[in-house]
C-alpha positions in Angstrom: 6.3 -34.4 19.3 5.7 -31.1 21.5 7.9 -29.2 19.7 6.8 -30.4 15.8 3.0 -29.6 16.9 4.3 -26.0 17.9 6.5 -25.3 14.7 3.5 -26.8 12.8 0.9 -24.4 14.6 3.6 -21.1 13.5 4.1 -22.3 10.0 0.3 -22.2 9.4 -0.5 -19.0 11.2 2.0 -17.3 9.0 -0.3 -18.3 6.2 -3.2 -15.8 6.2 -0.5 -12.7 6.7 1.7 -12.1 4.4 2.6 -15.6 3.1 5.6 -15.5 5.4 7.1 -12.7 3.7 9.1 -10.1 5.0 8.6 -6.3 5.5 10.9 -5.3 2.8 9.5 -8.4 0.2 5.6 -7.4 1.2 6.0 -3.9 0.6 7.7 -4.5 -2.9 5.1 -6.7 -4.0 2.8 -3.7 -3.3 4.5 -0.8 -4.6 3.4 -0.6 -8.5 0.1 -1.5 -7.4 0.2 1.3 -4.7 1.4 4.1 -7.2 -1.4 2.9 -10.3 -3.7 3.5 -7.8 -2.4 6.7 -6.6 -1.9 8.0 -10.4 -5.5 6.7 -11.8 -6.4 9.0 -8.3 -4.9 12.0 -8.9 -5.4 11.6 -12.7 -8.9 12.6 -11.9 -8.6 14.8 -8.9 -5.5 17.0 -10.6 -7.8 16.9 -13.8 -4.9 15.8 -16.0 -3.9 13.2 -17.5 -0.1 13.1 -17.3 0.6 12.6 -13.8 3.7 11.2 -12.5 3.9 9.9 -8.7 6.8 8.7 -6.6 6.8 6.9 -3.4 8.2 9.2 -0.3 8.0 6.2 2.6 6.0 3.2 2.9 5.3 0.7 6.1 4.1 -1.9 6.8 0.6 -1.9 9.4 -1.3 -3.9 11.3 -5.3 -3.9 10.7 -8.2 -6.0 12.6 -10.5 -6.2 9.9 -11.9 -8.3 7.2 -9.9 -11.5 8.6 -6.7 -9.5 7.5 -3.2 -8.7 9.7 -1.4 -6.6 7.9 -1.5 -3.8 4.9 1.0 -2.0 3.4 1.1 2.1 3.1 2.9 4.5 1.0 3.0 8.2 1.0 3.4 9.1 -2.5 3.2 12.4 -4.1 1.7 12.6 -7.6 2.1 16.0 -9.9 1.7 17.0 -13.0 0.0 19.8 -15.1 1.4 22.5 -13.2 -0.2 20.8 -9.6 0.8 18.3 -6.8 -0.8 16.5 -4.2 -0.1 14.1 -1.7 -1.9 10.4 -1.2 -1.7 7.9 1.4 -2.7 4.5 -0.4 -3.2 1.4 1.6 -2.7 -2.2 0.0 -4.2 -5.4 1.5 -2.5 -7.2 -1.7 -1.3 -5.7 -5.1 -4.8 -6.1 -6.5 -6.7 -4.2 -3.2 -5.4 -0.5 -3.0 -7.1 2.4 -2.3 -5.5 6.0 -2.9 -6.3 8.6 0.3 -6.0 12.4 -0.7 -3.5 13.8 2.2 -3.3 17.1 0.7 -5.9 19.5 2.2 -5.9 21.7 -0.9 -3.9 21.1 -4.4 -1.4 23.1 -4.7 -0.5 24.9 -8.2 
C-alpha cells in the first residue's frame, strides 16, 4: 500500500507543472506562441509591419511565483525593414507570453 500511496503522491504533483510533459514536448507547445508574441513586439518597437523572427535557443526554467514551476524561454531574433533586434520571451503556457527587448539599441 506504501508504495501505491507514493506513486499516487508523484502522479499528482506532476499535475500543476507541465502536465507531465517533457522538456522537448513543453517547449514545442510554446514555440508559435513564443514567436507571435515576439513578432506583434517588435512589429511595434521596429515600426514595421513585416517582421519575421526565428527562434536561436530556448529552455526550459524554473519560477516560484504565481503557484507556477516552470516557464519556457526563447531567444529569438526578429528583423525586418532594414532593422533587427533581439527578445527574450517567457511562456507560462502558449496563451501567457511576454516578449523582453534584449537588444540595447536596434540596430539598422
Amino acid at each position: 500500500m506504501h508504495l501505491r500511496s507514493a506513486f499516487a503522491a508523484l502522479a499528482l504533483s506532476c499535475l500543476p507543472l507541465t502536465g507531465c510533459m517533457t522538456d522537448q514536448e513543453f517547449l514545442a507547445q510554446n514555440q508559435s506562441a513564443a514567436i507571435d508574441a515576439t513578432v506583434s513586439r517588435a512589429r511595434f518597437e521596429l515600426n514595421c509591419p513585416d517582421v519575421t523572427a526565428s527562434v536561436l535557443s530556448s529552455k526550459v526554467t524554473q519560477v516560484r511565483f504565481a503557484n507556477m514551476n516552470n516557464r519556457t524561454e526563447y531567444t529569438v531574433g526578429a528583423r525586418g525593414c532594414g532593422r533587427q533586434a533581439v527578445y527574450i520571451t517567457y511562456c507560462l503556457d502558449p496563451s501567457t507570453c511576454n516578449a523582453i527587448s534584449d537588444t540595447a539599441r536596434v540596430a539598422e
